[in-house]
C-alpha positions as CSV (number, residue, x, y, z in Angstrom):
1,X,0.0,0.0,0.0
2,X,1.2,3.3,-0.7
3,X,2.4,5.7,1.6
4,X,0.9,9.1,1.8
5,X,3.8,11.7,3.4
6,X,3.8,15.2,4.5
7,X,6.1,18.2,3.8
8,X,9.6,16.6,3.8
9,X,12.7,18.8,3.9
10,X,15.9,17.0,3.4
11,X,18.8,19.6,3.4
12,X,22.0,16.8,3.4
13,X,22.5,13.3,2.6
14,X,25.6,11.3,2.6
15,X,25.5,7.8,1.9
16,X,22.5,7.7,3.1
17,X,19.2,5.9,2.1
18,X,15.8,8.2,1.8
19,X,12.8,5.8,1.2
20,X,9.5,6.5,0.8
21,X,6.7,4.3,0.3
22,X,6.7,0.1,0.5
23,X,10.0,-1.7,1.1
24,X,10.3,-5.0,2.4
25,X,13.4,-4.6,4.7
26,X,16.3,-1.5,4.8
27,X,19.0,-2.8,6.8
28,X,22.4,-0.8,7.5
29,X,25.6,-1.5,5.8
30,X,27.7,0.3,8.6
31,X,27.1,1.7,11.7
32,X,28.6,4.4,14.1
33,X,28.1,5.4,17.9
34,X,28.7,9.0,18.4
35,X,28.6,10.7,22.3
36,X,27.5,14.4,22.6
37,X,25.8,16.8,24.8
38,X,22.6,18.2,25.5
39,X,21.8,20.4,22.1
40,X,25.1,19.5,20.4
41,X,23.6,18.0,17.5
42,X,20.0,19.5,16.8
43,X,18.7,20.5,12.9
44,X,16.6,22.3,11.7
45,X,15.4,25.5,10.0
46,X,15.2,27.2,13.6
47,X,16.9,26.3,16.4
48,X,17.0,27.3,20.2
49,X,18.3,25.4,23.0
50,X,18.1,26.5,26.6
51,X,21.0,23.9,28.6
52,X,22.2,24.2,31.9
53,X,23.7,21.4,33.2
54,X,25.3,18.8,30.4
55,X,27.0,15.6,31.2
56,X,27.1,12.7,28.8
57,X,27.5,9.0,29.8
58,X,29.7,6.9,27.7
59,X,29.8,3.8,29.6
60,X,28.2,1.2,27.3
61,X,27.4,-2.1,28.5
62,X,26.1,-3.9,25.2
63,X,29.1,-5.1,23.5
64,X,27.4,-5.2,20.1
65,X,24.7,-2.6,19.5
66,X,23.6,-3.0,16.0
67,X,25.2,-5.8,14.0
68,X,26.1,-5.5,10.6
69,X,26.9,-8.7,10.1
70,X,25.0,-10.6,8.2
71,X,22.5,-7.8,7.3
72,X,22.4,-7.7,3.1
């Protein structure tokens, strides 16, 4: 069944994939963990962040987050 979307705004993609509409499975081909603060990595066409206190936690306990392994 078709899908019916909004207004989209896409302002950068790189290697990427952008799908609209049916698709039977979209698996990654390489993932990435990034750590960041509180409004260090918002988009959009206006933006206005109000932070006081920031502190990130970068223990991670999963040894394997998103496999991509396997995925084709």
């Amino acid at each position: 069944m078709p899908a019916i979307t909004g207004p989209v705004q896409i302002t950068t993609v790189s290697g990427g994939i952008v799908q609209f509409g049916d698709a039977l499975y979209i698996s990654p081909k390489s993932n990435s963990k990034s750590v960041t603060g509180a409004g260090a990595v918002n988009t959009g066409g206006i933006i206005i962040t109000n932070n006081g206190l920031s502190a990130s936690n970068v223990l991670d306990t999963n040894l394997i987050d998103q496999p991509t392994l396997g995925n084709n």
